[in-house]
N, C-alpha and C positions, 0 to 999 in steps of 0.2 A: 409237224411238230405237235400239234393238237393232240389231231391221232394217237400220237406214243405217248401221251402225253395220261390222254380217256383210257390208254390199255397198258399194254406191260412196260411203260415206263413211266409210269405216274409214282415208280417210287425209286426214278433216276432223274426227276427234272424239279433243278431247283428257281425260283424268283428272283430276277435282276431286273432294274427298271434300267440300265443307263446312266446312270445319272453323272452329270448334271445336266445332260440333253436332253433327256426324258425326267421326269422327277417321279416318285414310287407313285403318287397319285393320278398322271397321267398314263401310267403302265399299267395302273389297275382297274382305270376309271371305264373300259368294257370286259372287263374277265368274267361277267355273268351272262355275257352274249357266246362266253367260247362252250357252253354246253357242258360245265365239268360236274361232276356228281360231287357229293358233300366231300367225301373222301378223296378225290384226287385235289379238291379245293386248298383241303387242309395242309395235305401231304406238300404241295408245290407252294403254297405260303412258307407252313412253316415247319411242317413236319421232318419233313427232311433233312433241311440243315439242322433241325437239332440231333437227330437221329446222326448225322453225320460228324457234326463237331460236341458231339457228346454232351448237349446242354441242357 
């Protein structure tokens, strides 16, 4: 998932923590250990869904 994640689909994956199993701080709290460059950073935060739900 990383993977497609760093390449061609870093602008088809969007963030979900789980919650209320996981909480968004717990989901995020190693996301700078997954190796992501600025841009797929942005894109899988937030970029996405807004791009997606038009916001």
């Amino acid at each position: 998932m990383v993977d497609h994640l760093r390449g061609r689909g870093r602008r088809k994956v969007l963030f979900g923590s789980n919650h209320p199993m996981i909480t968004p701080g717990q989901a995020l709290e190693h996301l700078g250990e997954l190796g992501l460059d600025e841009e797929a950073t942005e894109l899988f935060l937030s970029g996405n869904a807004r791009r997606i739900f038009r916001v």
